[in-house]
N, C-alpha and C positions, 0 to 999 in steps of 0.2 A: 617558581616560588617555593614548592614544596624541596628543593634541591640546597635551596640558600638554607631557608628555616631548619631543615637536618646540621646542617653544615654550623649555623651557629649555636643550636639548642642539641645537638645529638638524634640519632635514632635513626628510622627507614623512613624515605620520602614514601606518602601514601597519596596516589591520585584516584579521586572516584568521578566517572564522568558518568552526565545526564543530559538529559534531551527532553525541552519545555517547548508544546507546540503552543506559538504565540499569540496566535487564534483563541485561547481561552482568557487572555488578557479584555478578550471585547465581551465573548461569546459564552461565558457562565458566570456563576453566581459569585465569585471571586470579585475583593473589593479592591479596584487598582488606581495606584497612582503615579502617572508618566510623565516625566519631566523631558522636554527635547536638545536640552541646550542650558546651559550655565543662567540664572536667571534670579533676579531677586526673591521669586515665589520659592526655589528650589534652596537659594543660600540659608533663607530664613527658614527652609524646614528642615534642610542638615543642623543647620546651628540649632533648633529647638532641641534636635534628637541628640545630639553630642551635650546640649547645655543639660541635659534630664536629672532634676535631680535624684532619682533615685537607680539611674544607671540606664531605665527602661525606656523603650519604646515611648512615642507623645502623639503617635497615631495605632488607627485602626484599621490601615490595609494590610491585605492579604498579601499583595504583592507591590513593589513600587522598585522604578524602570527609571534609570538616571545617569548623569556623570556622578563617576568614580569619584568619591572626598579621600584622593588618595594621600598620600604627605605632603605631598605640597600643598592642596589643599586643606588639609588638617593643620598645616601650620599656620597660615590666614586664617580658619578659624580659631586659633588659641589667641592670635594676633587679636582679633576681633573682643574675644571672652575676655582677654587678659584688660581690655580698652587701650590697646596700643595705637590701633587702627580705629577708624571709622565704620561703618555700618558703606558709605559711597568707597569710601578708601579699600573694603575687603573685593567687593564687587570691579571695581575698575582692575585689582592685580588678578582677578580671575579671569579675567580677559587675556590676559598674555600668559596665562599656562596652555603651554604645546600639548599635543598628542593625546583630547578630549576622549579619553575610550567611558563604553557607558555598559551598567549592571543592572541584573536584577537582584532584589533581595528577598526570599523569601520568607514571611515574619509572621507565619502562621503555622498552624500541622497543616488544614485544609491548601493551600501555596502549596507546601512540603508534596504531600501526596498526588501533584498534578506533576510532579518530576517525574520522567522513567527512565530507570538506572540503565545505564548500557554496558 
């Protein structure tokens, strides 16, 4: 990614790699939110954070653990926002996106500072 992004915007590919032991997802004070799998609970809380009206964040975890709203998904939700599709209609075409890979996002400093840089 960082190879494309140079490539169409200019500059030095910059990679910073870190190591989050996953154990503190259970195990401290850290507020978390895990999604397993493609699910109505999870469509409507991408769609809440994407629909935000003021750009921000529409929860209070520290960290939260899910499938990628990658483009493809991102464009079912615009689908969704724009009212092209249905709310059953967004969900059924998430069903047939391939290659389900899943992230963490970390939406806090406390999150940030449980990273260690490698």
């Amino acid at each position: 990614m960082a190879d494309f992004k140079t490539m169409a915007e200019g500059g030095e590919p910059v990679i910073n790699k870190y190591e989050f032991d996953e154990k503190l997802m259970s195990l401290s004070d850290l507020k978390t939110k895990s999604f397993t799998e493609y699910s109505e609970e999870w469509a409507k809380f991408i769609f809440s954070n994407r629909d935000s009206k003021n750009g921000g964040s529409v929860h209070n975890y520290d960290i939260v653990y899910g499938p990628i709203a990658n483009d493809r998904v991102g464009r079912q939700i615009a689908n969704l926002k724009d009212g092209y599709i249905t709310f059953g209609m967004f969900m059924e075409r998430l069903k047939y996106i391939e290659g389900v890979t899943f992230q963490y996002a970390f939406c806090t400093e406390l999150a940030i500072s449980k990273l260690k840089r490698l």
